[in-house]
N, C-alpha and C positions, 0 to 999 in steps of 0.2 A: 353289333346290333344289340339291344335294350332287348332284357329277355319281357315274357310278356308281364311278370311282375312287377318289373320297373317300370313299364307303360302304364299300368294302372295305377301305381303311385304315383308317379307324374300327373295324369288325369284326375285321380283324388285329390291331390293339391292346388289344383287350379280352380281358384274361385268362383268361375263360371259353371262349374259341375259341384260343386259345393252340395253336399247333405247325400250326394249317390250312392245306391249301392254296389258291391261290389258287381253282383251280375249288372247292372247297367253300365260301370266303370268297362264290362268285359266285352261287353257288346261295343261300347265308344273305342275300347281298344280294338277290335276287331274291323271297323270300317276307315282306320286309316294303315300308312304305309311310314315308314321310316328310312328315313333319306341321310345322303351324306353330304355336305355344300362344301365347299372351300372359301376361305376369307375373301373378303371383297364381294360375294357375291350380293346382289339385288334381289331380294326376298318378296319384295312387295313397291309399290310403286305411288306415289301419290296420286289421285285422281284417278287411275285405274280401275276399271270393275274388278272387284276380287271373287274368286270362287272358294279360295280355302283358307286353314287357318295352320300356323306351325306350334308348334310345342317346342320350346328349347329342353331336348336330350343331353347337350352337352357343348357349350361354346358360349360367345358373345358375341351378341348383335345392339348395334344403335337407332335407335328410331328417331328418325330428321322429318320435323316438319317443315315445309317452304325452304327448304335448303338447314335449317337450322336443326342441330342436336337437342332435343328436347327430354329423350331420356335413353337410358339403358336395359337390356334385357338381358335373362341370363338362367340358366339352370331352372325348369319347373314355370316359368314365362312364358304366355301364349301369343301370338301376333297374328293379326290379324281377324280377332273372333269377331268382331261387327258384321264384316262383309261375308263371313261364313253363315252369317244368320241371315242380314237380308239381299246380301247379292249386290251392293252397294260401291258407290266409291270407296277409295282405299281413302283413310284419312291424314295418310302418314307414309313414308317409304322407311324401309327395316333395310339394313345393309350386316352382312356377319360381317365382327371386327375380326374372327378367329374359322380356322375350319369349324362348323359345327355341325351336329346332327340332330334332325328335327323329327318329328313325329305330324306327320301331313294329315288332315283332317279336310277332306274335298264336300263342297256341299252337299253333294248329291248324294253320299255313304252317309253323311251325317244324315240328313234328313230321312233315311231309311230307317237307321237309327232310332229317331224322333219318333213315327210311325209307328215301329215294332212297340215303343216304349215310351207311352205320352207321359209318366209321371218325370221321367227326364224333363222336358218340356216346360212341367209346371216348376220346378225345384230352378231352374235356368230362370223362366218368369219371376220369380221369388226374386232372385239374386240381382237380375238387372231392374227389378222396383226397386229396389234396396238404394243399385248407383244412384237415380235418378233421383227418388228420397233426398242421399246426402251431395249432388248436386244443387238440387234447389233448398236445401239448408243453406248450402254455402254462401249461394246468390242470393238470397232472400232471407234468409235468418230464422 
């Protein structure tokens, strides 16, 4: 198991939490759980509601859209954040290619989380303007 230092590093790295601070890192570390999978396992599902999101601890996972490999995940990689936000279908199913150990972020901890700690919230807002920004860059110029 990841002591809790490594959980907030991991969490600081991840661009979804991008500009937090440490006590909010501490609090996002404290509403999930850290789990162990073995290879082959089904992480997520396509078209499925999702309720959480993983953090890759340690291993590798592929993410298949429509039956297809679309990309790779790995060390510091989060899967599933969409549906941990709005409770949504999955858009993609995540398979570990490796035993690996994730760091589970369930919506209902997170959203406690959010609650206690709305400037989390707005820095989260920040970051996914940002996607949408350089989505519609791409698509429209």
């Amino acid at each position: 198991m990841a002591s809790k230092s490594e959980k907030i590093e991991h969490l600081r790295n991840l661009p979804l939490l991008a500009g937090c601070s440490k006590r909010e890192l501490e609090q996002v570390a404290k509403a999930g759980d850290e789990i162990d999978v073995p290879a082959g396992t089904l992480l997520v599902d396509q078209g499925q509601t999702g309720r959480e999101a993983f953090v890759i601890m340690s291993g590798e996972v592929s993410i298949k859209r429509n039956g297809r490999k679309v990309a790779s995940a790995s060390v510091g990689d989060i899967v599933g954040e969409m549906s941990l936000l709005d409770h949504g279908p999955r858009t993609a199913s995540a398979f570990c290619d490796t035993d690996c150990s994730l760091f589970v972020l369930d919506q209902r901890h997170f959203r406690g989380v959010l609650e206690e700690h709305p400037s989390i919230t707005l820095k989260m807002l920040a970051v996914l303007a940002g996607r949408v920004r350089e989505l519609d860059r791409q698509s429209y110029g």
